[in-house]
Backbone as a printed PyTorch tensor [residue, N CA C, xyz], in Angstrom:
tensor([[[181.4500, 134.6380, -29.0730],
         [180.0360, 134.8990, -28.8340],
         [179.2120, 134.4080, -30.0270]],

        [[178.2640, 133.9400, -29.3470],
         [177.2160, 133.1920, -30.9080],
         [175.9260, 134.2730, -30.8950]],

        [[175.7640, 134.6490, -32.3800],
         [174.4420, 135.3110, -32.3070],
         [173.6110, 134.5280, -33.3140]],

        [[172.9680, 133.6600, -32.6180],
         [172.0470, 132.7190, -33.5390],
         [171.2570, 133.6380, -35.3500]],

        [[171.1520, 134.8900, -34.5520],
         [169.6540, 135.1450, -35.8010],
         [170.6910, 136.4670, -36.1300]],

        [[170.7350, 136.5960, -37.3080],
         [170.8640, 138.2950, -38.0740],
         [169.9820, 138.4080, -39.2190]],

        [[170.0480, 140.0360, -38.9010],
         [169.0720, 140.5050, -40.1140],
         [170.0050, 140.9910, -41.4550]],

        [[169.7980, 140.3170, -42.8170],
         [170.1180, 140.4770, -43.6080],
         [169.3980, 141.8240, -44.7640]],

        [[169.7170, 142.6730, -45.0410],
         [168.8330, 143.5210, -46.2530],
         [169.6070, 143.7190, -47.5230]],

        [[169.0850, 143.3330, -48.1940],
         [169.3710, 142.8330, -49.6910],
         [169.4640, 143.9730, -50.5300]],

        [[170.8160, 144.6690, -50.9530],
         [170.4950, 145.3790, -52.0230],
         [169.8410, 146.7120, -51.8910]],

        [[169.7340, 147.5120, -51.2110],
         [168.6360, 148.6180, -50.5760],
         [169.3950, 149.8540, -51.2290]],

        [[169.8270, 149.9750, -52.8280],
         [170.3750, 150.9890, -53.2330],
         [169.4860, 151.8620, -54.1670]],

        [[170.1550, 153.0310, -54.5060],
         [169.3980, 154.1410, -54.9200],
         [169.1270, 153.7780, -56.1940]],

        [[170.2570, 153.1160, -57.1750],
         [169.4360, 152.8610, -58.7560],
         [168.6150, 151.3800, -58.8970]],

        [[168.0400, 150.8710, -57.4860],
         [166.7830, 149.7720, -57.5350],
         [165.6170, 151.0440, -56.8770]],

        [[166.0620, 152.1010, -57.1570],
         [164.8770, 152.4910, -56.0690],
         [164.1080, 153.4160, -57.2640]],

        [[163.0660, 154.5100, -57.3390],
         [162.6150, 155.1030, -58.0210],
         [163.3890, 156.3030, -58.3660]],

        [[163.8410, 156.7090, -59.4440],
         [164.5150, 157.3800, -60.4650],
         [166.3830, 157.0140, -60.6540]],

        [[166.4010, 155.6420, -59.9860],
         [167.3470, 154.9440, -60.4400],
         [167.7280, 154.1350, -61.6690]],

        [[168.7850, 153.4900, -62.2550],
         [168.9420, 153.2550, -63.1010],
         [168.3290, 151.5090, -63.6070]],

        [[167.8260, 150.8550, -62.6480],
         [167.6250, 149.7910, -62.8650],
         [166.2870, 149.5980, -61.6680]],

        [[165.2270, 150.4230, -62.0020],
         [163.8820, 150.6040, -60.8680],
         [163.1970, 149.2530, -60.5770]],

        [[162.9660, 148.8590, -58.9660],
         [162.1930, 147.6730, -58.4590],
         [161.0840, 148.5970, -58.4530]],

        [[159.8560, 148.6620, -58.8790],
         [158.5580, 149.3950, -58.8600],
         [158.4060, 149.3290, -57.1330]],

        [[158.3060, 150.5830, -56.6820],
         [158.0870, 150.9460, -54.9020],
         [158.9830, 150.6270, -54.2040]],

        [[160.2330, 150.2440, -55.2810],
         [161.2820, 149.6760, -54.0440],
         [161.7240, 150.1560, -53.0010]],

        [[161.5070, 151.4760, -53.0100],
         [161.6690, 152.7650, -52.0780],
         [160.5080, 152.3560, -50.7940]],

        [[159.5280, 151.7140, -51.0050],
         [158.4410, 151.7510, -50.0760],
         [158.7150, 150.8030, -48.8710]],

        [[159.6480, 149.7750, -49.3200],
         [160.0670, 148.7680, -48.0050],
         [161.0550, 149.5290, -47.0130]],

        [[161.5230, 150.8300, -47.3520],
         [162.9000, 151.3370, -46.2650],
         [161.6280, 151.9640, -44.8730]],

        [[160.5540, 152.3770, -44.7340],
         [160.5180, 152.5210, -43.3110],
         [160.2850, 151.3750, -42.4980]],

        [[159.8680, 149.9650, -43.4520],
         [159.3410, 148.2800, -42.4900],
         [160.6080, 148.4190, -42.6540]],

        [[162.4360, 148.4500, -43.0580],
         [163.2010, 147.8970, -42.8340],
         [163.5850, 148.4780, -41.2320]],

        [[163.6980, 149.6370, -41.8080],
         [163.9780, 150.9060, -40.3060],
         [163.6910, 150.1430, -39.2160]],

        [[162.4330, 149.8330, -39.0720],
         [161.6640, 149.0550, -37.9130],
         [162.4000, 147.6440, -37.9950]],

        [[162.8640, 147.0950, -38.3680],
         [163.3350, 145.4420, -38.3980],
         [164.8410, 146.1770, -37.6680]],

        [[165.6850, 147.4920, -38.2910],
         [166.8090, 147.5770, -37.8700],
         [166.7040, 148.0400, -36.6420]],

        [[165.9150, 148.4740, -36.1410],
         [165.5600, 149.3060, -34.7150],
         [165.4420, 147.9110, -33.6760]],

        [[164.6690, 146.4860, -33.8830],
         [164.6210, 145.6310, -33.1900],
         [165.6610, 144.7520, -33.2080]],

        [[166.4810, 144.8800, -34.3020],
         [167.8740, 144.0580, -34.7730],
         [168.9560, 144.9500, -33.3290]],

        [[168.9390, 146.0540, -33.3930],
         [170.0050, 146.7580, -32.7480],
         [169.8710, 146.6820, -31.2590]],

        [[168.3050, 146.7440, -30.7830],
         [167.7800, 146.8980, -29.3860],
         [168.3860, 145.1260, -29.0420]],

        [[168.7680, 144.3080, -30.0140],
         [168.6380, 143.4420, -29.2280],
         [169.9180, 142.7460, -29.3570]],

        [[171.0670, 144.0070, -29.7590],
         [172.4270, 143.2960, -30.2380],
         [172.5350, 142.6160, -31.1690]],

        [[171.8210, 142.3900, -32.0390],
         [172.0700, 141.1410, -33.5570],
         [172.8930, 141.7890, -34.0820]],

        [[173.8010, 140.8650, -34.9390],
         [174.2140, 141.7090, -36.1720],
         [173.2510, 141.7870, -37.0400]],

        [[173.6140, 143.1880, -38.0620],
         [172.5380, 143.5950, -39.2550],
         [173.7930, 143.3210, -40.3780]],

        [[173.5850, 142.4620, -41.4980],
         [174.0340, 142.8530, -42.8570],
         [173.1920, 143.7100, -43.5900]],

        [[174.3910, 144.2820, -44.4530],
         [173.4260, 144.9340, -45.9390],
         [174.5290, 144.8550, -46.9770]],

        [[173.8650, 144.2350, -47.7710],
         [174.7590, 143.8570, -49.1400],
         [174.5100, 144.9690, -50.3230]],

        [[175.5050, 144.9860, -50.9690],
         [175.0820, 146.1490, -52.0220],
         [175.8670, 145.3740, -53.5390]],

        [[174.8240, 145.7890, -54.2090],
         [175.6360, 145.4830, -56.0690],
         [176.9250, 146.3130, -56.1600]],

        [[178.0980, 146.1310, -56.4180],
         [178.9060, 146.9220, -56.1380],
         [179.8550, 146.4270, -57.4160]],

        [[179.2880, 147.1880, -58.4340],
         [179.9510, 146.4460, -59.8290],
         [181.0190, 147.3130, -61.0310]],

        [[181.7250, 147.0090, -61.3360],
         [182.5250, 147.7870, -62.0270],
         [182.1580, 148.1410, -63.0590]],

        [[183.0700, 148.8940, -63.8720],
         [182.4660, 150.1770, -64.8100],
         [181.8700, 148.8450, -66.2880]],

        [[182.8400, 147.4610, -66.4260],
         [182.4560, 146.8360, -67.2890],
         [182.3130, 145.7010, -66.6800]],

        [[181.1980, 144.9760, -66.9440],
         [180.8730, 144.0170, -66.3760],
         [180.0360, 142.7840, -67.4890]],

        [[179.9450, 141.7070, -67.6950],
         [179.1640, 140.8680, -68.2820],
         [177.5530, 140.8150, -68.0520]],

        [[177.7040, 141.5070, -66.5220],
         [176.1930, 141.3110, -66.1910],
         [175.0490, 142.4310, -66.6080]],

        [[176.1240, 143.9650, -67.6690],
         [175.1520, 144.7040, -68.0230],
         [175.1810, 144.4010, -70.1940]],

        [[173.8450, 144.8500, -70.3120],
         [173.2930, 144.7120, -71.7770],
         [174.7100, 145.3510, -72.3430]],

        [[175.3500, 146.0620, -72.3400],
         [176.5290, 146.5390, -73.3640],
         [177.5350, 145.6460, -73.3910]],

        [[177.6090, 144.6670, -72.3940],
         [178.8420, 143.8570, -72.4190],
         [178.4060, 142.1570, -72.6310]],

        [[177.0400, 141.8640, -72.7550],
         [176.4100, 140.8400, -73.2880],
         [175.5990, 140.4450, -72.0440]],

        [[175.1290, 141.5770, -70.8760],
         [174.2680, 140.5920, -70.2110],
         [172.9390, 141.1610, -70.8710]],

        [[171.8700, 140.7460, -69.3520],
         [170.6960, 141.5050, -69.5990],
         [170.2120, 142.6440, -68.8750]],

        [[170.8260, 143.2740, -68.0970],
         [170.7560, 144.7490, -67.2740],
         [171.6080, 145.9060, -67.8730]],

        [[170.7210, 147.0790, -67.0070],
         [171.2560, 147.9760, -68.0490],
         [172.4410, 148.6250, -67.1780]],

        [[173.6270, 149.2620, -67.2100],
         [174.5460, 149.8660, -66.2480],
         [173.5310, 150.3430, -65.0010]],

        [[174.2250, 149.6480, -63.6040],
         [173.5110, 149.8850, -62.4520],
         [174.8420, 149.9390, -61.4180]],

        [[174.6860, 150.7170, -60.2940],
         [175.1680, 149.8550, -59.1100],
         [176.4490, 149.8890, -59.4080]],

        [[176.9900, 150.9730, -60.3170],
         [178.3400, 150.9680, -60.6480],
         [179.4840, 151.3040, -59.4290]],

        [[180.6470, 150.5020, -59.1460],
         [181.3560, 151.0500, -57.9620],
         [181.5430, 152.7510, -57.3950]],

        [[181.3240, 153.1390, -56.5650],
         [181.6520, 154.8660, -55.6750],
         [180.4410, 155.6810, -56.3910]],

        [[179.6020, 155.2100, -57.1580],
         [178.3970, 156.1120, -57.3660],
         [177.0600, 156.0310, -56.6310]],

        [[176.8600, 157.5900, -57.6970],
         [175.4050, 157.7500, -56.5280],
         [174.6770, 156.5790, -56.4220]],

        [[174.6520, 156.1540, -57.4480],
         [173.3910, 154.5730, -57.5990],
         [174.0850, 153.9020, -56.7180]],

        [[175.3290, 153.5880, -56.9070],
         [175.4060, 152.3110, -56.1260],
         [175.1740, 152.3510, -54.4680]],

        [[174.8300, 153.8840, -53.5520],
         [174.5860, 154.1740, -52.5300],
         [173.2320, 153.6280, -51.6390]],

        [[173.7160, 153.2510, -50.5180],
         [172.2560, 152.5720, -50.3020],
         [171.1120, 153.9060, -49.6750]],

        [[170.0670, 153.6480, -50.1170],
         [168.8620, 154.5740, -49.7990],
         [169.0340, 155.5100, -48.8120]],

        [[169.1010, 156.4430, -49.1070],
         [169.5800, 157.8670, -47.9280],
         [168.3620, 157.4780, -46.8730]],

        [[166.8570, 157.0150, -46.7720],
         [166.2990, 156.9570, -45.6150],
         [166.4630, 155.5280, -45.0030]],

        [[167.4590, 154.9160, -45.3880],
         [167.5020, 153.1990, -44.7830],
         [168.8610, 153.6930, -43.5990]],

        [[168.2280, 153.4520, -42.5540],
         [168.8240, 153.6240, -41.3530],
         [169.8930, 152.9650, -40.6200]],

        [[170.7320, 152.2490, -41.6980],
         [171.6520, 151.7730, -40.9240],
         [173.0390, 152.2460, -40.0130]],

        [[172.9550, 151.1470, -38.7740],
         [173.5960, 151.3330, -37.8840],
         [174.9060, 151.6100, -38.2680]],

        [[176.0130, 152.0290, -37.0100],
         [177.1630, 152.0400, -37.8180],
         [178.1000, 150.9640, -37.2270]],

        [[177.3220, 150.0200, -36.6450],
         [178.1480, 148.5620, -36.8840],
         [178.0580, 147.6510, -38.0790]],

        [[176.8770, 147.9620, -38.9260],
         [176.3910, 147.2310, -39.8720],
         [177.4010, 147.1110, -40.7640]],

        [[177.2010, 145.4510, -41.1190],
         [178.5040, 144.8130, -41.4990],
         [178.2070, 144.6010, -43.4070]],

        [[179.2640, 145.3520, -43.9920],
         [178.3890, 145.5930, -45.9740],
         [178.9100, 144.3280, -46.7610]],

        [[178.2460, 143.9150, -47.2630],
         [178.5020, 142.7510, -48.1870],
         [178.3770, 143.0130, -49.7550]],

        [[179.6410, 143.5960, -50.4330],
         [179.4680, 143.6720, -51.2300],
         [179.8520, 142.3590, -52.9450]],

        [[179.2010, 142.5990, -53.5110],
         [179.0340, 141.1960, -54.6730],
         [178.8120, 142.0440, -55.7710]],

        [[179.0310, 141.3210, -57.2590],
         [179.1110, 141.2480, -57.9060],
         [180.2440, 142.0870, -58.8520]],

        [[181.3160, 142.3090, -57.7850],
         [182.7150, 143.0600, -58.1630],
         [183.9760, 142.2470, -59.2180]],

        [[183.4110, 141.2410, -59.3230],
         [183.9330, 140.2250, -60.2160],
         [183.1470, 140.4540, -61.5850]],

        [[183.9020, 140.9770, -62.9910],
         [183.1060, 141.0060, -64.3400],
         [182.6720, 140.2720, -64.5440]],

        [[183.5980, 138.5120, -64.4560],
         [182.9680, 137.8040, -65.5100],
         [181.2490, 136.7360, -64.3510]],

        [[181.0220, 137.2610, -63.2920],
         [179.8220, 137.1560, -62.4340],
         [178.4440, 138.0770, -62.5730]],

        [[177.6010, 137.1490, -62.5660],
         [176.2370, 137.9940, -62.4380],
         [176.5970, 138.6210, -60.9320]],

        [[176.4490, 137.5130, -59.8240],
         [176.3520, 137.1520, -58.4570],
         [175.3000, 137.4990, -58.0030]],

        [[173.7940, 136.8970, -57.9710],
         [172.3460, 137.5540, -57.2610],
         [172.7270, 137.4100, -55.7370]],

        [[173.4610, 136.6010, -55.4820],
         [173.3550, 136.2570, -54.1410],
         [174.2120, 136.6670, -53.2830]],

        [[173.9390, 137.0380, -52.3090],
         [174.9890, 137.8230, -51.5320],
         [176.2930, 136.6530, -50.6030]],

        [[175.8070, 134.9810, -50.9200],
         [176.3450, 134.2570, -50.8200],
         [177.8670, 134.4300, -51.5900]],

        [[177.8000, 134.8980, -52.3890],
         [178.6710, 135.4520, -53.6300],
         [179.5780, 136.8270, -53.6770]],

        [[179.1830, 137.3240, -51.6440],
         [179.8360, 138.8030, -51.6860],
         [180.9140, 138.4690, -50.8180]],

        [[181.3920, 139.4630, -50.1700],
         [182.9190, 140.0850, -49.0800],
         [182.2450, 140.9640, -48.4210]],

        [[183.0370, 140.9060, -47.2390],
         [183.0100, 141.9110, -46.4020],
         [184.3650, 143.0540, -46.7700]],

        [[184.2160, 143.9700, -46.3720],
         [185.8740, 144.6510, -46.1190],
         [186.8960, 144.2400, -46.3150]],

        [[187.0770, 143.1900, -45.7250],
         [188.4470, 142.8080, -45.2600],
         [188.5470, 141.8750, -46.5020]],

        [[187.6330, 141.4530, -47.0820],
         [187.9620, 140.1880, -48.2180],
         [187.0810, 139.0380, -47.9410]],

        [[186.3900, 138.5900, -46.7160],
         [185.8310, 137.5960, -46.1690],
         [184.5440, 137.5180, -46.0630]],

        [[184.3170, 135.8600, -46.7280],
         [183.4010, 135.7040, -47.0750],
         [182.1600, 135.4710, -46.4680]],

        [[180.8730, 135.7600, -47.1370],
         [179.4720, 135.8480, -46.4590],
         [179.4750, 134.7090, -45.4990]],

        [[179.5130, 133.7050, -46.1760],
         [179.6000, 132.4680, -45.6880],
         [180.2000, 132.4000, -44.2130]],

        [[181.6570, 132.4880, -44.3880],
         [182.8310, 132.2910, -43.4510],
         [182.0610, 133.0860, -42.4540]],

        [[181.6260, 134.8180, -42.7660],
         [181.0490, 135.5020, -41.3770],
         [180.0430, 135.2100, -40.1180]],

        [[179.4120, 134.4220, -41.2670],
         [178.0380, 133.7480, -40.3340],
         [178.6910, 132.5560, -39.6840]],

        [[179.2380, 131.5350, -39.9820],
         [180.0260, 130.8510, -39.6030],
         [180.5860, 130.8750, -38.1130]],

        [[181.7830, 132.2750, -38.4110],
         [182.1580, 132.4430, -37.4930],
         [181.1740, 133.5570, -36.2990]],

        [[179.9940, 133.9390, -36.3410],
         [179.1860, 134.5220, -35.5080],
         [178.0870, 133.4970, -34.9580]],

        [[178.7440, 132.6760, -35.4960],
         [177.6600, 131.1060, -35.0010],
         [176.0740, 131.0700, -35.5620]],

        [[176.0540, 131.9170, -36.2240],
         [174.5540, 132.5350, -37.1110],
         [174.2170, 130.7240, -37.3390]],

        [[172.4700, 130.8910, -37.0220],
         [171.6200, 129.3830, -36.9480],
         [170.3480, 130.4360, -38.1240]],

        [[170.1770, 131.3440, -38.3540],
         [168.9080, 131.7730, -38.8260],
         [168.8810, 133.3000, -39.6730]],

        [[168.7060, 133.4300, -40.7590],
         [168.6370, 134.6060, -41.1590],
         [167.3180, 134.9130, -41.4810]],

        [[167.1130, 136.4770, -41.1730],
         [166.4220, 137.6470, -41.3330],
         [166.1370, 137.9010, -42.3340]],

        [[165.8120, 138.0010, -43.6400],
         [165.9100, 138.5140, -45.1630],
         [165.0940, 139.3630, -45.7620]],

        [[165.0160, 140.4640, -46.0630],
         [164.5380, 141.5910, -46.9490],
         [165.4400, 142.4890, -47.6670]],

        [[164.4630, 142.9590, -48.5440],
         [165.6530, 144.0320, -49.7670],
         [165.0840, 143.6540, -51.2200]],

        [[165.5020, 143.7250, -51.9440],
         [165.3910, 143.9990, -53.1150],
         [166.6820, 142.8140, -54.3290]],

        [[165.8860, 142.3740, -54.9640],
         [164.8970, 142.3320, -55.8300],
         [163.8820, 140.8710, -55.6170]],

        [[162.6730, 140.7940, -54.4830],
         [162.2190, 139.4180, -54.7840],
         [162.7200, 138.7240, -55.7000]],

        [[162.3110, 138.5620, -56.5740],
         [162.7370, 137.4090, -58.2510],
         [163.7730, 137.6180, -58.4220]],

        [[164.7270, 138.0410, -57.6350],
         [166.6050, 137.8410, -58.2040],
         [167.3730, 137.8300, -57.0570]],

        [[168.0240, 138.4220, -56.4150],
         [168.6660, 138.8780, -55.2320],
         [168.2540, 138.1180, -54.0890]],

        [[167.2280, 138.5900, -53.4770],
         [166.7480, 137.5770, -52.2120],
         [166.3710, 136.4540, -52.8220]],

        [[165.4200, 135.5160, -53.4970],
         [165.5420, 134.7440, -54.1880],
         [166.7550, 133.7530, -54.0630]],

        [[167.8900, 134.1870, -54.5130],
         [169.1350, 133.2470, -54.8230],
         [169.7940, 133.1850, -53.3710]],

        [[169.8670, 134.5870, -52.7360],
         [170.3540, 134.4460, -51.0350],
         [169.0790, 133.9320, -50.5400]],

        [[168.2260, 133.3610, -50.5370],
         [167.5010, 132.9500, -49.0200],
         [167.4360, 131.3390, -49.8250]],

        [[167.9940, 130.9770, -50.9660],
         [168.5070, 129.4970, -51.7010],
         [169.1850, 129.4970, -50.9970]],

        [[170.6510, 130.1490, -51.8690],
         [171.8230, 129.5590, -50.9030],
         [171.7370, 129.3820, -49.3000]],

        [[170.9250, 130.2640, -48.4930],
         [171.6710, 130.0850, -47.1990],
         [170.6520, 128.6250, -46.8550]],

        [[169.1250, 127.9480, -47.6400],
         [168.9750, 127.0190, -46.9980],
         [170.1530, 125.7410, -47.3700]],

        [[170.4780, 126.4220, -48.5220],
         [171.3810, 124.8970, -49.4610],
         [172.4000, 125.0480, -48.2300]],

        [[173.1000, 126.1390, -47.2190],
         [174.1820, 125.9070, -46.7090],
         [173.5740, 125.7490, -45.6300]],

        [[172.0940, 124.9910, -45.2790],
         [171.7540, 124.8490, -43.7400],
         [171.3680, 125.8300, -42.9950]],

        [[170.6580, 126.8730, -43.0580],
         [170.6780, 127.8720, -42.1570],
         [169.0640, 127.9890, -42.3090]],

        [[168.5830, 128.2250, -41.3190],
         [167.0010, 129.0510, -41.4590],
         [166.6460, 129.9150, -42.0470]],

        [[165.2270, 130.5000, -42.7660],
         [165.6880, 131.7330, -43.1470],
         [163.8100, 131.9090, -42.9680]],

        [[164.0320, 133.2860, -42.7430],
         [162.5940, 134.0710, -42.3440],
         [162.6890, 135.1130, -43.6710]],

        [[162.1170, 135.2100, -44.1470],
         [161.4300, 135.7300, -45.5830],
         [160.4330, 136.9110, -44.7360]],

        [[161.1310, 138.0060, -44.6920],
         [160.5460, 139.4840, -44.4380],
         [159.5950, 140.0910, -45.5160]],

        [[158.3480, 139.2440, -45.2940],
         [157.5130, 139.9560, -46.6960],
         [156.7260, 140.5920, -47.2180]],

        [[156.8570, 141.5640, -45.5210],
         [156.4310, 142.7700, -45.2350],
         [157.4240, 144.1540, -46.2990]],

        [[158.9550, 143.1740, -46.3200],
         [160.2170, 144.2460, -46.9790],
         [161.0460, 143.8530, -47.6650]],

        [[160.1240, 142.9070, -48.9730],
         [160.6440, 142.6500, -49.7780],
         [159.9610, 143.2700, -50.9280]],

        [[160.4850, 143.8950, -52.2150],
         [159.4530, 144.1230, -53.6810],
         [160.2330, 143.3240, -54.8400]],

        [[159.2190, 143.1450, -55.6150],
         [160.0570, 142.1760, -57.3210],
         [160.2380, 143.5620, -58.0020]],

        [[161.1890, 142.9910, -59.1440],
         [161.3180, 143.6220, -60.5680],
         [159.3730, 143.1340, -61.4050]],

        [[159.7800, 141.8850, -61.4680],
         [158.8110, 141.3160, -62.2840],
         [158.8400, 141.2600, -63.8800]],

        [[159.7840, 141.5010, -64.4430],
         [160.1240, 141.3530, -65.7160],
         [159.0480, 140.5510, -66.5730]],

        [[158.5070, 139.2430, -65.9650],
         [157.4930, 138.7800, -66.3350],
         [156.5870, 139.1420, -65.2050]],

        [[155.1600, 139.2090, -65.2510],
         [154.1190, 139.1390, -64.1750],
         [153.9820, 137.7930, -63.8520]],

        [[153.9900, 137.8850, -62.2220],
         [154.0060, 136.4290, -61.7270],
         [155.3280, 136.0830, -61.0310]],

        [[156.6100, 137.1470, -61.4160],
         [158.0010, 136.3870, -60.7520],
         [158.1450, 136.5380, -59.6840]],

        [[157.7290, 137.7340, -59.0170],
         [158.0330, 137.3510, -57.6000],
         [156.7550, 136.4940, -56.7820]],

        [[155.1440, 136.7030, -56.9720],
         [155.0370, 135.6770, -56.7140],
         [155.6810, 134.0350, -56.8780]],

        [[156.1600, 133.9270, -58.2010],
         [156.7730, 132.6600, -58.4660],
         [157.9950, 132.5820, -57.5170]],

        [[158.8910, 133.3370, -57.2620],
         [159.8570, 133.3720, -56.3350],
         [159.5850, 132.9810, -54.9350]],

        [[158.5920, 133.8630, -54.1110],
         [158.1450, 133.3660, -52.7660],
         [157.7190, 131.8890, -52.7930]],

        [[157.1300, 131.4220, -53.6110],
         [156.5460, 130.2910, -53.6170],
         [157.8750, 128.9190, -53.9990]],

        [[158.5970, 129.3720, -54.1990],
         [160.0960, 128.6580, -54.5730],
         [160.6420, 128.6410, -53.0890]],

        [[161.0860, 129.8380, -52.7830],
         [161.0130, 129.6020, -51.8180],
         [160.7800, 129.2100, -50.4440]],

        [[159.5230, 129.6370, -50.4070],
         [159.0810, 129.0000, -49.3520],
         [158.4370, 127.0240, -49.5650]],

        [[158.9730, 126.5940, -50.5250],
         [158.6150, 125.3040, -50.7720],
         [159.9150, 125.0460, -50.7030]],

        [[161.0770, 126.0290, -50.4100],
         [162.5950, 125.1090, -50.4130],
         [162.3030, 125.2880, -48.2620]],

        [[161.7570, 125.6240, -48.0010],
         [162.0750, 125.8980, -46.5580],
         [162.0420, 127.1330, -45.9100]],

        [[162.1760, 128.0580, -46.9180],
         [161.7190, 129.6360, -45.7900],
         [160.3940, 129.8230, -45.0540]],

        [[160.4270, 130.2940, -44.0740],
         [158.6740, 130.5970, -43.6280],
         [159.1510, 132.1630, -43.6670]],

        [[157.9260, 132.3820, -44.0650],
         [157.0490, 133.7770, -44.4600],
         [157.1300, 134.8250, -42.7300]],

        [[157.4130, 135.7090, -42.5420],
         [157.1600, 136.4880, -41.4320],
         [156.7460, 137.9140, -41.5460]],

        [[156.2950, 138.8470, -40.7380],
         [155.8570, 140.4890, -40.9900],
         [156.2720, 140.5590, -39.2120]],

        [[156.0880, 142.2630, -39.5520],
         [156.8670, 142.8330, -38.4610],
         [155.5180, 142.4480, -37.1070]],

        [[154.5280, 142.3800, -36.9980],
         [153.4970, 142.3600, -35.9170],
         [154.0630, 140.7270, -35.2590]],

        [[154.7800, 140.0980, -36.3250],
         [154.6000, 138.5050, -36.0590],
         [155.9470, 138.6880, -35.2190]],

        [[157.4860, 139.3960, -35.4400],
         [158.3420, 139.1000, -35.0410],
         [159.0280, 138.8680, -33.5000]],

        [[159.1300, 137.7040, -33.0570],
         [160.2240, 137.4930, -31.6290],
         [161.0130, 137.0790, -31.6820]],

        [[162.1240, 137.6310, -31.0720],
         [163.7550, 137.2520, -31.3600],
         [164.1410, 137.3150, -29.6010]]])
């Protein structure tokens, strides 16, 4: 069976959210537009991904071990849990990344499923022509996944109704959308969506 379009959500865990360990400012505010994207994802049979940071206790990618983040998203913890009000189904298929130390991995191009198998390979084999994309972090995370999936050919709709930045500098996630959508994403909100 081919399901041309899935909805992807990026990252939707408790230490990107407010009184987490690594805060997207309101990141908490995109989980009821996601709710609504997963409610039309399910009514209409798509698959839904949701990828999560899913990183071990030592990693390169936090400040104590020479990156630039601070411990987040550590494997079986509360942080690394995705948002108690993000409604996912219980077919929803988890992509987890950055379980490798010596990896940043922003991109969920860069995760596993369960079984070991890769982001890539899944869409592949679900005949996926178009992804869905929201979550967290504009300027890092979606950013590098809605790259990779045009670099690997695929469509991608930029949910930007349910996406928020870090912004480390002011200007990055604007600078991000605009990267993006000059590599090929078009921009969508929930009033606009038909699937």
């Amino acid at each position: 069976m081919r399901f041309k379009k899935v909805l992807l959500i990026v990252d939707l865990q408790n230490d990107f959210c407010p009184k987490g360990k690594l805060v997207v400012p309101e990141g908490d505010k995109i989980v009821p537009v996601l709710n609504k994207y997963i409610k039309i994802f399910s009514q209409k049979k798509l698959p839904i991904f949701s990828s999560r940071d899913w990183h071990p206790k030592e990693t390169k990618h936090f400040k104590d071990f020479g990156g630039i983040w601070p411990k987040h998203c550590v494997q079986n913890t509360k942080g690394a849990q995705f948002h108690p009000k993000l409604k996912l189904p219980k077919e929803v298929i988890i992509i987890s990344k950055g379980t490798d130390p010596q990896t940043d991995a922003y991109s969920v191009f860069q995760g596993f499923d369960s079984n070991g198998q890769e982001f890539l390979n899944l869409l592949k084999i679900l005949g996926v022509e178009e992804l869905y994309v929201g979550g967290l972090a504009t300027d890092y995370c979606v950013k590098s996944t809605v790259l990779d999936a045009l670099k690997n050919g695929f469509k991608v709709r930029l949910l930007i109704d349910a996406i928020k930045g870090v912004d480390l500098k002011e200007g990055d996630s604007e600078d991000a959308i605009r990267e993006m959508i000059d590599s090929g994403a078009k921009k969508i909100a929930l009033e606009r969506i038909r699937l």
